[in-house]
Every structure is written in structure tokens, then in C-alpha cells.
VEXMISE-760697 format. One record per residue (C-alpha): residue in one letter; x, y, z. Coordinates in pm, whole numbers, padded with zeros to 5 digits, always signed. Example, Ala and Ser with C-alpha at 12.3 -4.5 7.8 and 13.67 -1.06 7.14 Angstrom:
2
A+01230-00450+00780 S+01367-00106+00714 
END
This chain:
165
X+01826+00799-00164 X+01605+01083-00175 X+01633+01373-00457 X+01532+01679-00528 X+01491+01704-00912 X+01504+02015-00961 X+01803+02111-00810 X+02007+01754-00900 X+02096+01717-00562 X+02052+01460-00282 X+01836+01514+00030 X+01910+01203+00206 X+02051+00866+00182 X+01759+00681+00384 X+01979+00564+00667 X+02023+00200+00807 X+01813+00088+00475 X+01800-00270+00399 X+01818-00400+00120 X+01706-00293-00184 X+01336-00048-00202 X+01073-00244-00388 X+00802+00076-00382 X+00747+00340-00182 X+00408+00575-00157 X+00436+00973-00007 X+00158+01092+00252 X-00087+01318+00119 X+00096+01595+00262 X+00456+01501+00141 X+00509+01473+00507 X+00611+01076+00522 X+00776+00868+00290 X+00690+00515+00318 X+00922+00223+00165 X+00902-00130+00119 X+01132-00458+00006 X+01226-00785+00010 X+01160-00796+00415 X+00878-00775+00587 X+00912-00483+00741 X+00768-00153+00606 X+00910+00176+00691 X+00814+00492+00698 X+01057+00789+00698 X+01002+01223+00768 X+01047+01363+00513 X+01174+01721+00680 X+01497+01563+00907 X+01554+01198+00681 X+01473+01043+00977 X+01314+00690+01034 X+00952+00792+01164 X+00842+00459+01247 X+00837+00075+01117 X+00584-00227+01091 X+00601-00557+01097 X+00323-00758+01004 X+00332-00942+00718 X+00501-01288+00681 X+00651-01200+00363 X+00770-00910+00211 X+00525-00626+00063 X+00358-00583-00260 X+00187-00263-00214 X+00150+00022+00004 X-00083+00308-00007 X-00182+00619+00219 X-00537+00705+00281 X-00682+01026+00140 X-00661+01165+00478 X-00308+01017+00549 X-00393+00865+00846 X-00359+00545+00743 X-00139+00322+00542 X-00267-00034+00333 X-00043-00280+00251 X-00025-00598+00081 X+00161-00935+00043 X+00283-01280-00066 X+00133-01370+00264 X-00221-01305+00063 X-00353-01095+00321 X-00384-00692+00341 X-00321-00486+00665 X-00442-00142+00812 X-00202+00073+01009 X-00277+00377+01181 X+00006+00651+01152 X-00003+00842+01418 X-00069+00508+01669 X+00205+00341+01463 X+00030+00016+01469 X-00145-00254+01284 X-00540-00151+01359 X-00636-00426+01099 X-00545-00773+00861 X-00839-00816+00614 X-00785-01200+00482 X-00988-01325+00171 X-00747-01372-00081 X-00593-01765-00133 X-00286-01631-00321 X-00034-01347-00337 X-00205-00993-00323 X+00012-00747-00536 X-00215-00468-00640 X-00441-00219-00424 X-00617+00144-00375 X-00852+00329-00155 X-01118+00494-00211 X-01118+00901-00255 X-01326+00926+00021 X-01125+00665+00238 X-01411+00440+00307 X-01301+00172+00057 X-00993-00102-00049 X-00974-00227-00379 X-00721-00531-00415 X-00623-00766-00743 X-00471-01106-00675 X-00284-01363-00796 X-00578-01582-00711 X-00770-01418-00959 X-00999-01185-00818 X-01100-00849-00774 X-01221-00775-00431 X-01380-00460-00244 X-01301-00387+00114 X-01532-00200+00345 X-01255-00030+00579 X-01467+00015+00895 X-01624-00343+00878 X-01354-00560+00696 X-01578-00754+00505 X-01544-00791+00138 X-01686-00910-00213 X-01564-01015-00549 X-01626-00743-00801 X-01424-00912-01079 X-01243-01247-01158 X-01044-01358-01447 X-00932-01661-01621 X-00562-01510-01546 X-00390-01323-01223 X-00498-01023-01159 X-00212-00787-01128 X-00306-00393-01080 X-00634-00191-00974 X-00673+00190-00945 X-00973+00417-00796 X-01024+00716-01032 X-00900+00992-00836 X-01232+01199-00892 X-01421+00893-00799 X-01577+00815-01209 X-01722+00506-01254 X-01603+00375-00889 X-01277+00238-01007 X-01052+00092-01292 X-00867-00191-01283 X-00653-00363-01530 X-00593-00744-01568 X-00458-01026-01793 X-00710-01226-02024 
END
């Protein structure tokens, strides 16, 4: 269900949803509405009729994260399946699966200026993703899971991310 708070009312009811909405991330613009749950599929939804705009399939498991690109041309996403996957909007395709991870991935950003991912893992690690070349390297690990990582939205220090001891 969609709302607008400050009227109390309901926009939408997201039609044929299912099952229950695990996260959800809004395009730059407010254009798109993307959702995700316990399948794998991840949808996206205008925003202007309520209407599904498109969905993918991808991952073998069901989504951790998703997250637009500055630009909202693209959409990350993450999963139990331990990889992380690029899709172009306007295609409405998969351009990209970035695998490094050995466990669960359940936390990622990009960059302000789109040009970088940023994932935490169960598996411990911190890693940085070069979006045009897929390659990546370990910027942190821990003696515990790694569980949520942020880019500083004016770009300070690079990034943030949080973890447990």
C-alpha cells in the first residue's frame, strides 16, 4: 500500500503483490517505486498510475537490498545467493552479476557520483565495486558479519559503514 502522509489517505494498494514487502527504495525522481520480498523477484512499480512498471528475476533467493543509482538509471541489488546484480531501467534487464562474496550479501550503496558499489556481508567483509569494470577489493573485514554500509551523501570521507565487533 502506498500513502500519502499528509493527507492520511491511500494512493494505491500495489496490485497482484506477493507476499509480504521486505524493502523498497524510490528513484531519484520519485518516479519508480521499487519493492522486494521473500521471492526472488524484484519489482518495480510507477509511481503516477500504481502500475507494475517492470520486474526482474535474477537472483536465486530472495533480496536483501536494493538501491537506485544517483542518476536513476540503474538499480543494485543483493542476496542470500551472495552475489549483487546491475539492472538497467529503462532496458529492464540484468546488465550485470558482480560475484565475490562466499556468504549472504545484505547491505549495499553507490557512490554519489554512480561510479562505485559498496557491499557488507555475512562473510565478513567490506568490499568496493568498480561499476564499469566489476572488479572489486576488500576495504574492511571483521571478526563478526558485516551487516550495513552507507556512502555519505556529500561524498566525506568516501563512505561509512557500520559492523559488529
Amino acid at each position: 500500500m502506498i500513502w500519502n502522509t499528509t493527507t492520511d489517505s491511500l494512493l494505491y494498494t500495489l496490485p497482484g503483490d506477493r507476499g509480504r514487502i521486505w524493502g523498497q527504495a524510490s528513484s531519484p525522481d520519485s518516479k519508480i517505486l521499487a519493492t522486494h520480498g521473500f521471492t526472488s523477484e524484484i519489482r518495480l512499480w510507477d509511481m503516477a498510475t500504481g502500475q507494475e512498471y517492470c520486474n526482474f528475476t535474477g537472483h536465486s533467493k530472495g533480496a536483501d537490498m536494493i538501491v537506485f543509482s544517483p542518476d536513476g538509471n540503474s538499480l543494485v541489488s543483493s542476496s542470500g545467493d551472495h552475489t549483487i546484480m546491475i539492472w538497467d531501467i529503462e532496458a529492464k534487464q540484468q546488465v550485470r552479476v558482480l560475484r565475490g562474496h562466499t556468504q549472504q550479501v545484505v547491505s549495499g550503496d553507490i557512490s554519489p557520483d554512480g561510479k562505485q558499489i559498496i557491499s557488507a556481508s555475512f562473510d565478513k567483509t567490506i568490499r568496493a565495486w568498480d561499476m564499469a569494470t566489476a572488479t572489486s577489493r576488500i576495504v574492511g573485514q571483521h571478526a563478526g558479519s558485516a551487516f550495513c554500509v552507507r556512502y555519505s551523501p556529500d561524498d566525506w570521507n568516501s563512505s561509512w559503514y557500520l559492523a559488529r565487533p
